[in-house]
C-alpha positions, 0 to 999 in steps of 0.5 A: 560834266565830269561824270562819265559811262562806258559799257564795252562789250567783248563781241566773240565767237571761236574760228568755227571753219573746217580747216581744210575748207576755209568754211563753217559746216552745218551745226545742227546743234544751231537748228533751226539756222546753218550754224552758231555764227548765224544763229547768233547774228540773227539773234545779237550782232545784227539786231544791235546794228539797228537796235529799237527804242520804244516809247511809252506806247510801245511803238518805235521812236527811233532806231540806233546803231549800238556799236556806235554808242559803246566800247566794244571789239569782235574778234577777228575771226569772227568779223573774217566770217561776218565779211563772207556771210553777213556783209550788211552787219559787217559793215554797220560794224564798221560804219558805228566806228566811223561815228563814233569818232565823231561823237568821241573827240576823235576815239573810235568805239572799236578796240582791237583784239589778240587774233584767235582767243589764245590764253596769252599767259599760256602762250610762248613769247613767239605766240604772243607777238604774233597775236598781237601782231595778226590783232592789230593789222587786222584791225588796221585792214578793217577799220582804216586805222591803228587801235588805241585798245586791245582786248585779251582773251578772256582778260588773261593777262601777264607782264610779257603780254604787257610788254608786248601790246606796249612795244607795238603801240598798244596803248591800254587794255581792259581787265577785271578788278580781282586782277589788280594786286596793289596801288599808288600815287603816280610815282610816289608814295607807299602801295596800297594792297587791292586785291580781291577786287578793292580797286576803285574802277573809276579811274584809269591806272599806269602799270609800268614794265620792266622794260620801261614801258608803260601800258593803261589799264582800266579795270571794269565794275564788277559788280554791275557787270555781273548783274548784267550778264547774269543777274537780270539787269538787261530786262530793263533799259530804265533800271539798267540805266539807273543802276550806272548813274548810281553807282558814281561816288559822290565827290564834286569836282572829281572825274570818274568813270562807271564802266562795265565789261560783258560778252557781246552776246548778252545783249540779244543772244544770251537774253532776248532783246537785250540789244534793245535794254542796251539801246533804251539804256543808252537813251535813257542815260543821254536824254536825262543827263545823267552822265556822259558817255564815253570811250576808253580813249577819250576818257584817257586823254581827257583824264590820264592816270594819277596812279599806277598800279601793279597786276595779279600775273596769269590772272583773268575775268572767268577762272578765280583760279588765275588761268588754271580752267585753261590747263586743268581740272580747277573746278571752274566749268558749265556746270555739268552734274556729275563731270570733271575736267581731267581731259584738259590737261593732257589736252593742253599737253598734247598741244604743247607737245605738238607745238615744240615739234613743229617749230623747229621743223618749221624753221629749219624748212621755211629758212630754205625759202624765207630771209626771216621765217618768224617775220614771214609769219608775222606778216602773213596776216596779210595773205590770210586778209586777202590771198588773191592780191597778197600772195605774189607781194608777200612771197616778193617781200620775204623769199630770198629767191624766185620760187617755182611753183613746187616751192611756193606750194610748200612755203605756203604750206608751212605757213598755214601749218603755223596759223593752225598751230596758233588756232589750236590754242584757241581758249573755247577748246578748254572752257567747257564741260567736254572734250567731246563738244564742238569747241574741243573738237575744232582745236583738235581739227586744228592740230590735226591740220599741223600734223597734216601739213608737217607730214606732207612737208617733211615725212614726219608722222606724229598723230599716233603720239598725239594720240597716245597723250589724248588716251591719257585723257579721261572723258565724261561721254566717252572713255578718253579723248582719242575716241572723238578724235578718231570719231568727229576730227578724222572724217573732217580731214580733206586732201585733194581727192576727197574733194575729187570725190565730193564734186563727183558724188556731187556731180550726180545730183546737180548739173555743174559748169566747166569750172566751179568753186568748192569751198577754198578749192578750184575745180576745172572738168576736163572731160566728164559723162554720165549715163542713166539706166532706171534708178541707177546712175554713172559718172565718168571723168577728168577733173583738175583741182587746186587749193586756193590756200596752198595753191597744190593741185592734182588732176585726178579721174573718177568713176562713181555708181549711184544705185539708188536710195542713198546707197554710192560707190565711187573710186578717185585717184590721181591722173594716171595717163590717157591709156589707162582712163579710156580703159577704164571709162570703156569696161565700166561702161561697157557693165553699166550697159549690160546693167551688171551692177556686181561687175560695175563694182568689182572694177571700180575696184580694180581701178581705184583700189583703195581709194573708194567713196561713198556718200559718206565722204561728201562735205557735210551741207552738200551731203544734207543736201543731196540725202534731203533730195533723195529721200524726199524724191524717192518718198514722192515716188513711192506715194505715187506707185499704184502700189506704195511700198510703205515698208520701204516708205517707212525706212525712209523716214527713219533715214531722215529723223536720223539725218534730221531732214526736213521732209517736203510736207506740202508736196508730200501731202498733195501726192499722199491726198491724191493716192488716198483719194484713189485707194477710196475710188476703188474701195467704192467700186468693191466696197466689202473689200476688207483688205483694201480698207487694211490698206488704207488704214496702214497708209493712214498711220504712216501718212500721219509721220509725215503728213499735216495737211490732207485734202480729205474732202472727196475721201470724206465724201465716199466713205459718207456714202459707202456707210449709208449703202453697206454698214447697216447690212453688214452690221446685221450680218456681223450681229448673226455671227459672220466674222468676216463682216465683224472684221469689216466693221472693225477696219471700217470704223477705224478709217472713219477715225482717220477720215474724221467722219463718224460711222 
């Protein structure tokens, strides 16, 4: 059969971490999941691991591992989270490439991608081997071979970034066909303008490079492409599979390959069940014998190119301006009404201006500790797959000296500020709409973590330059966009005392073991006491941290006051000395005990001086996490007083609508049960008391913000009864003029309404 099929999907997600914790922090734009990796595993990655085919019944006849079946790549951040977080779905991944190459001649399914999403035309040369590099191996740790392919963010291609994949082994590529500028015979004949897309996609192509070199290229069909990605075709496996074996050009004897390129995600995220469309397409085409599937590199060694073909430079699949949504305000976007993209460039400005200042810092720093600084950061790729191993090998490869810790703290430093000067170009940060959106502000996370490190490691402060080009960078939300730096990018920072914090904060909530994990740091308690008095709490202690990136430490001590509510103070500083933290404790205390909270404060500040905590400076899931807990206790407690404050239940609500906390409903609904219950009790012994079926009226209404499921039946009984034994007498009375019944049959009414029992 020389009619062939391959769909390759482009699996792919931005680096999401906070990159001062190595973790991806609550999304709430993700509800009802923790974040957008897990939302779109639940609803992609996971279910074409184990994708259903229905029969005509529509019930399942067999269940398929769609990676196994198709070209595809996942960038590799995101399978570094999947491996952290969904290990069953990393390993089918990595299981359907294994396979494949079973059913492929030895090609496995799985292409490798440029490390972080960076635009590569874009990129320094320096940048762009180091993508390539950190692309391959880590596809090498996690596949247990070399890639044939690459894929280039979002196909954005020049001849530089050819040249590179091609000295590093790479052997082809994916793009689109409006990238192609002309085409001939291998070696011969006259070219052959293609541009606008009027390449045949049916075959591959040699593009050969200055160097001498040579790279394959393939470029998709276009048109099928779209119409999967944005035209509907994915709500029908059958069509779908139609619509490949149709467009084959009718040339007996000549081989030829339909194959598209779509993001990943569209199968199962972008449309539902497309996992499924794909699986049963894939069926369809195979059970039928409509044509062969196959992969890039089984189709080229069975076929390889009979012509060559030259690029569109800075040219790729999403801006029909070249490269140009990257760096400008070109007119591509999401489509907001109303904005424009003028923030972009000064976004990519501000980058490019950090970036030249960091590199030679970098060199002139790293040459004191390292024989080749650029090849130490090619290979630390290595560190990053696996710190704990790789660590001591890595430094034994590429140190010129034995390094004290001192050193090894900095040399690590200088290398996570170059990975972070690399993840700061990720692409997302300028596609969309906003500078203010999750993606902008996570490159700009990004940079500050550069500008972080290159203070800590040379004194050289550049933030407020930085920030001087984000003010030249008009906003759609907000004026300029040194305004979400300053709002979301600066209260993300972490340094080792904001960790010393969250573990105290913390502390006062959970019970925590000698030595715990918090994200990518060690914590070891050296000496820790709390005492309680009412709603009030106090943490004293000792605690040693150490990051497990960098391997910096610090032994600091803390004090922190819990006065109920969610209302925190606490102070965090280094370590000063035995002396002065048995001081310390012992006057806090010594007002902790004579429940002197004004003093407890003043000598928190005393101690800490500035460096005061609050609730605010908990990492955000342990924050959601403790404000959830509090509110919903101090809820349950307020439903349970004889009395139920509900002014101050009231704020509490509002406190949670603002955190977007769940309250604990069924808990909630049992206690408020019992208390309506009670309140009817006693309405029964005294059941003219018109102020207490006011009462229970104002319970009522703020019960119905929070509750669903009221056990209502003895309620319902009691009040049955009091209107048979009372409403009739003062019914009458209320008719002879006593305004005080009138008032009675008013409130009383009203709570039938909330009872559901008609008076």
């Amino acid at each position: 059969m020389n009619k062939y099929v391959c769909i390759h999907a482009h699996f792919y997600q931005p680096p999401r971490e906070n990159p001062w914790l190595e973790e991806v922090e609550l999304q709430d734009s993700a509800y009802p999941h923790h974040d957008w990796n897990e939302k779109i595993t639940a609803e992609c990655y996971a279910p074409n691991t184990a994708s259903r085919i229905l029969g005509q019944d529509g019930k399942i006849i067999d269940i398929v591992n769609n990676y196994s079946k198709i070209s595809f790549n996942v960038g590799p951040t995101l399978l570094y989270w999947l491996e952290k977080h969904e290990p069953e779905v990393y390993q089918a991944i990595l299981e359907a490439d294994r396979l494949s190459m079973k059913r492929f001649s030895g090609h496995g399914s799985a292409i490798a991608q440029v490390y972080n999403h960076i635009i590569m035309p874009l990129a320094n040369k320096r940048d762009k081997y180091t993508q390539v590099v950190w692309g391959i191996k880590d596809f090498q740790k996690r596949f247990k071979r070399f890639p044939e392919g690459m894929w280039l963010s979002e196909t954005a291609v020049d001849t530089e970034t050819l040249e590179i994949l091609a000295e590093l082994g790479i052997r082809y590529t994916v793009l689109a066909p409006c990238q192609a500028k002309r085409v001939r015979s291998t070696g011969k004949g006259a070219w052959k303008d293609v541009s606008g897309g009027k390449i045949n996609p049916a075959i591959a192509y040699l593009c050969r490079l200055p160097s001498g070199r040579s790279m394959n290229l393939f470029f998709y069909n276009a048109e099928i492409s779209h119409d999967v990605a944005f035209g509907g075709l994915l709500n029908n496996g059958e069509l779908f599979a139609k619509r490949l074996a149709g467009a084959f050009v009718p040339v007996p004897g000549c081989p030829q390959m339909v194959h598209i390129a779509t993001d990943g995600e569209t199968y199962g995220h972008h449309f539902s069940n497309g996992d499924m469309a794909l699986s049963y397409c894939l069926y369809y085409i195979e059970s039928n014998s409509l044509a062969k599937m196959t992969v890039y590199g089984e189709y080229l060694e069975k076929h390889p190119p009979a012509y060559e073909v030259e690029i569109i430079e800075n040219s790729s699949w999403s801006c029909v301006h070249g490269i140009e949504r990257w760096r400008c305000n070109c007119g591509c976007s999401t489509g907001h009404p109303g904005w424009n993209q003028e923030w972009r460039r000064p976004l990519r400005e501000a980058m490019d201006w950090l970036r030249e200042k960091v590199m030679p810092a970098y060199e002139k720093e790293a040459s004191k500790y390292l024989r080749d600084p650029w090849k130490a950061r090619d290979d630390y790729i290595d560190v990053i797959l696996e710190r704990v191993e790789n660590v001591k090998r890595f430094l034994g490869k590429h140190a010129t000296k034995e390094l004290s810790r001192e050193e090894k703290v900095k040399v690590l430093k200088l290398l996570e500020m170059q990975r972070n000067a690399m993840l700061m170009y990720t692409s997302c940060g300028w596609f969309f709409d906003e500078i203010s959106g999750i993606e902008s502000v996570k490159v700009m996370e990004y940079a500050s973590a550069v500008m972080h490190y290159l203070e800590e490691i040379t004194g050289l402060a550049l933030e407020q330059e930085y920030l001087n080009i984000l003010e030249k960078s008009p906003g759609n939300v907000f004026e300029n966009s040194s305004i979400p730096y300053a709002m979301f990018v600066k209260p993300a920072a972490v340094d080792l005392l904001r960790v010393g914090a969250h573990y105290a904060i913390s502390s006062l909530f959970e019970a925590y073991p000698e030595n715990i994990k918090i994200y990518c740091y060690s914590a070891k308690s050296e000496y820790y006491t709390r005492m309680d008095a009412g709603r009030m709490k106090l943490a004293t202690g000792k605690l040693n941290i150490t990051s497990d990136i960098t391997l910096d430490e610090k032994t600091i001590s803390f004090a922190v006051l819990h006065l109920g509510d969610i209302t925190m103070n606490g102070g965090v500083r280094e370590f000063l000395g035995e002396q002065e933290f048995y001081a310390m404790q012992q006057e806090i205390k010594s007002a902790f005990e004579k429940s002197d909270t004004p003093s407890v404060i003043r000598l928190m500040h005393k101690h800490f001086g500035t460096h005061n905590y609050s609730l605010w400076h908990l990492f955000r899931d342990e924050q959601r996490k403790i404000v959830n807990q509090v509110l919903n206790n101090d809820l349950r407690k307020i439903l349970e007083d004889e009395e139920p404050d509900l002014f101050r239940a009231e704020k509490i609500i509002n406190e949670a609508r603002k955190w977007c906390i769940d309250l604990d409903t069924s808990t909630l609904d049992y206690i408020a049960s019992s208390r309506i219950d009670s309140f009817m009790q006693r309405l029964d012994q005294t059941p003219e008391d018109t102020a207490l079926i006011e009462k229970i009226n104002r319970t009522f209404r703020f019960l119905s913000a929070i509750s669903r499921r009221l056990n209502l039946w003895k309620a319902q009984n009691i009040y049955f009864f009091i209107g048979k034994r009372v409403y009739s007498d003062m019914a009458a009375r209320a008719e002879k003029g006593d305004r005080n019944a009138g008032r009675w049959m008013e409130v009383f009414r009203e709570l039938g309404s909330y009872l559901r029992v008609k008076t």
